[in-house]
N, C-alpha and C positions, 0 to 999 in steps of 0.2 A: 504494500500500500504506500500511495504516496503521497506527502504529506506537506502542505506548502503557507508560511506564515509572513505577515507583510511585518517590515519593520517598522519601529516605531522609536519614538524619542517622547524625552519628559514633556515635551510643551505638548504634546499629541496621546492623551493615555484613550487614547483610540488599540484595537488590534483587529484581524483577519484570519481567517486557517480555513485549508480547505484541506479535505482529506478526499482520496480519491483509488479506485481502486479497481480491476477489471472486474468483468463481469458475465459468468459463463451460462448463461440463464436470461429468460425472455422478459426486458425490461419494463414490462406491463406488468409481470407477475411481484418485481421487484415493487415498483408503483404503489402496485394493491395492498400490500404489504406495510406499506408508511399511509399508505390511506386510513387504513382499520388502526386506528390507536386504541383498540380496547384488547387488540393481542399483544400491545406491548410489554407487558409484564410476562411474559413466554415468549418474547423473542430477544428483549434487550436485558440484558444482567441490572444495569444499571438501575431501570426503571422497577417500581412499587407496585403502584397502581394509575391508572390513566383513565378517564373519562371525557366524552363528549358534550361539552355542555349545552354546545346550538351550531347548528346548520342551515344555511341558507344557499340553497345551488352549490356555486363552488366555495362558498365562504362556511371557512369553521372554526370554532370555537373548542378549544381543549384546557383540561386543568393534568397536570400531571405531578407524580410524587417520585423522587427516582432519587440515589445517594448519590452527592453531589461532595467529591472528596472524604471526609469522615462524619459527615453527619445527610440527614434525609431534608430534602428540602423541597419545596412543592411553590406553582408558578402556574400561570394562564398565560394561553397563545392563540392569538388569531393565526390562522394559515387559509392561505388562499391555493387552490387546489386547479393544477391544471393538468388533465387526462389526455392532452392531445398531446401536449409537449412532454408528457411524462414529467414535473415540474411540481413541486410544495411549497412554496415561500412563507415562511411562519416570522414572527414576531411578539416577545413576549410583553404583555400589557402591561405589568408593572413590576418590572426589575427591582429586584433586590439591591440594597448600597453591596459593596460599592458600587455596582453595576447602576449605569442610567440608562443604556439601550441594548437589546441583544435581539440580533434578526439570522438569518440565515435560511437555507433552501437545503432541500433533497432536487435530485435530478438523474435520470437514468437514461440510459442509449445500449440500443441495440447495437450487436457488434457482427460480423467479427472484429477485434476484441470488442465488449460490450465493455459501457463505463458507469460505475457508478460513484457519483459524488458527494460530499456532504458539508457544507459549506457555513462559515462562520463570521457574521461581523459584531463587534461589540464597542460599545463606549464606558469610562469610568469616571468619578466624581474625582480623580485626582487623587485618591491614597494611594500612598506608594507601595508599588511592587503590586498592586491589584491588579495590571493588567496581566500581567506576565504570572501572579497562580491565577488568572481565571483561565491563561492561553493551556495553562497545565491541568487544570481540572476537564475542562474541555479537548485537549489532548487524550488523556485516559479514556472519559469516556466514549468519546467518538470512534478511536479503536476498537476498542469494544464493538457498538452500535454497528460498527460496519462490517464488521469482519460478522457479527453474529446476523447481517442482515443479507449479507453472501452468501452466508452458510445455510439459510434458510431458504432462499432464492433456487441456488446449486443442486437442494436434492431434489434426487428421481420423482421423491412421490411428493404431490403436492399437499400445501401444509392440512388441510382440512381433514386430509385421512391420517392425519398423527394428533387431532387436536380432538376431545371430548370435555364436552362440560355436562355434568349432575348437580342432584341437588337433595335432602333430606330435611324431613320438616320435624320438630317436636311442640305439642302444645303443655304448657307449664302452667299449673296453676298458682303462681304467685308473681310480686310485683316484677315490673320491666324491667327498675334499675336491679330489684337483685338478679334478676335472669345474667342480664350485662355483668353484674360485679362478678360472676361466677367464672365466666369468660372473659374478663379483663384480668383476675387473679391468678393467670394462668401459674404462678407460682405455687399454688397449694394443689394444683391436679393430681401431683404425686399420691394427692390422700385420697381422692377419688378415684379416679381411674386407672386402671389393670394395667392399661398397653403403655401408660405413662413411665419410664423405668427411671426415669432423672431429668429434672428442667432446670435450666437457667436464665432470669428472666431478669434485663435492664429497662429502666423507662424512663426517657427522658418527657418532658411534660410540654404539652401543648404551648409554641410561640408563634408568632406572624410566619416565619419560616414556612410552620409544616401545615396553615390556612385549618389551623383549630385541632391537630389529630396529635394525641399524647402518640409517641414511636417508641414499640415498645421491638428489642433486639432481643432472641428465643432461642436458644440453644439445646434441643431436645433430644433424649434418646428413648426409642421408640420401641416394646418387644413386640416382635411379631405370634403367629397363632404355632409358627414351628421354633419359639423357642429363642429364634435369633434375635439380635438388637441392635437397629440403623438409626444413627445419628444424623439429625438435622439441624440446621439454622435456617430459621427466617426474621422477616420484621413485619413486622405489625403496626396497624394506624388505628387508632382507636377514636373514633368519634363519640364526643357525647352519653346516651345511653341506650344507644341505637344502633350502631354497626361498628365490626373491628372489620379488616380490609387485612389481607397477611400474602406474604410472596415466599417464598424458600426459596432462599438466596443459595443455600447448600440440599439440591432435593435427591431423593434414592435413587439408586443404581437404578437403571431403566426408566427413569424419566425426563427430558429434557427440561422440565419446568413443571412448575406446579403453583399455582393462588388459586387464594379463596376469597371467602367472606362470612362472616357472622353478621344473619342480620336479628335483630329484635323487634318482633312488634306490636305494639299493646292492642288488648282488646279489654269490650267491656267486664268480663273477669277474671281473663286468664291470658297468656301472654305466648305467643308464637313464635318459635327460633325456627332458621331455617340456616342453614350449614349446604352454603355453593362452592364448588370446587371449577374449577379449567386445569387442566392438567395436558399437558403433551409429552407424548411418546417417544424415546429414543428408537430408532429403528434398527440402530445397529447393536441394541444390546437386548432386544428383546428374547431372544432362544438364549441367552445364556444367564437371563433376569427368569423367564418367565418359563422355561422349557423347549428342547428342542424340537423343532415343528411347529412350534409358535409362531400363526401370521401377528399381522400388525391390530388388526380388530380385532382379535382373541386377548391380543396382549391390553386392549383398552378397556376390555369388560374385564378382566380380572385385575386390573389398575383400579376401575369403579367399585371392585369387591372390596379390596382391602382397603380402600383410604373410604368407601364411605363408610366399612363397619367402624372403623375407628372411629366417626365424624359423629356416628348412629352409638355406637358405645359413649360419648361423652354430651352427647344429647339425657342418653337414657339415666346416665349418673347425675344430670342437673336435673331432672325431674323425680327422682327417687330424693334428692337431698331438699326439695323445695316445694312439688308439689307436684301430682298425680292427676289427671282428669280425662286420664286412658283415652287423651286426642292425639297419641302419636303416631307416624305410618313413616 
């Protein structure tokens, strides 16, 4: 990949980086890809969670959450979306200090060689050395982003037949926020739940940064039903008393990614959790994750077996510790 950054001096804390790299895949498919930001938490390391806030024709509106050097940090960006030109020009609304303007574009070309590009302009309020770590934090991850948006592009099968999302519902009959506090506590699951075998649980607390969501950093290990024990990390956004949002930053042998969601939601006397999962599929480690002769759709329904009993087992331990009203399925 190549990687190209404009010079700059003190009177100018202006900078530029484009990162650029072939591309052996149909630049439309590459396109579609930066177009859907709600698969971005399974295609870019980087990124948390991502949503669409509004759409109009080619104009659109996103908020996303993504680790931004050593901490999580979250921002909105208009992007204007052109499908002829293969072309995304984004600009985020309101930049963070020291940052006072950050714009940049996606752009893709059929080849032979095919290119793809990802391009960066920014302005700073003048603190020193802010230009040159943001050229660095935007360095990191942009490698990242690219190299994991080639890689995704490149293979054989396309993304849809490696990607599943589910979902599992329980009805609790006690208050919303305790439903929530249960699932924000993830520190005492140990005392609950079987397949919980050891957690580690950081939380830094809701700032302007992270647009209202305590981030909590989860280090977990996992027993499985044959005994075994896989170790994970993710992070987690905790909003309010209403939904946690989580990515696994470290997900098991056989998955290329995995997020979720906890949502909460009140009712007139009992209270509804619902446990969403996305997950996508390694293709290359499925027969040796899952069993030899293992296609890729075998390996998604038994991906859905074992992460929802777990999802469905810690449903069932918050309704035995808080309240029963035999509305689960």
């Amino acid at each position: 990949m190549d990687t190209t950054t404009q010079p700059r001096t003190a009177d100018s804390p202006t900078g530029s980086a484009e990162h650029v790299t072939e591309l052996a895949a149909p630049a439309d498919r590459a396109y579609g890809l930066i177009e859907d930001v709600g698969r971005w938490p399974l295609l870019f390391a980087p990124c948390i969670w991502s949503q669409e806030l509004e759409r109009t024709d080619d104009v659109q509106r996103i908020r996303l959450w993504a680790v931004v050097g050593l901490e999580v940090r979250s921002w909105t960006s208009r992007r204007v979306l052109d499908p002829a030109a293969r072309r995304i020009d984004f600009a985020q609304e309101n930049p963070a200090p020291p940052l006072t303007a950050m714009t940049g574009h996606w752009r893709f070309e059929d080849g032979p060689p095919g290119r793809l590009e990802l391009g960066h302009r920014w302005s700073t309020s003048g603190e020193p050395n802010a230009v040159d770590r943001i050229a660095a934090a935007l360095d990191a991850n942009s490698t990242v982003e690219i190299a994991a948006l080639r890689t995704w592009a490149e293979r054989p099968q396309e993304p849809d037949s490696l990607i599943v999302s589910f979902s599992d519902h329980e009805t609790v009959d006690a208050p919303a926020a305790d439903v929530y506090d249960f699932l924000y506590r993830a520190d005492l699951w140990p005392q609950y739940l079987p397949h919980v075998a050891g957690i580690d649980v950081e939380t830094v607390p809701a700032g302007e940064t992270t647009a209202g969501a305590d981030v909590q950093t989860m280090d977990m290990q996992t027993s499985a039903a044959d005994g075994s024990t896989h170790f994970t990390q993710s992070v987690r956004l905790c909003f309010g008393t209403e939904r946690i949002v989580y990515k696994q930053t470290t997900p098991p042998r056989g998955l290329l990614a995995h997020s979720g969601e906890w949502l909460v939601t009140r009712g007139p006397e009992s209270t509804r959790v619902t446990a969403r999962h996305t997950v996508a599929i390694d293709p290359e480690a499925v027969e040796e994750v899952f069993g030899a002769g293992t296609t890729t759709a075998q390996a998604m329904v038994r991906a859905r077996d074992i992460i929802g009993a777990n999802s469905r087992g810690t449903l069932r331990a918050m309704r035995d510790r808080l309240g029963d009203t035999g509305g689960g399925r």
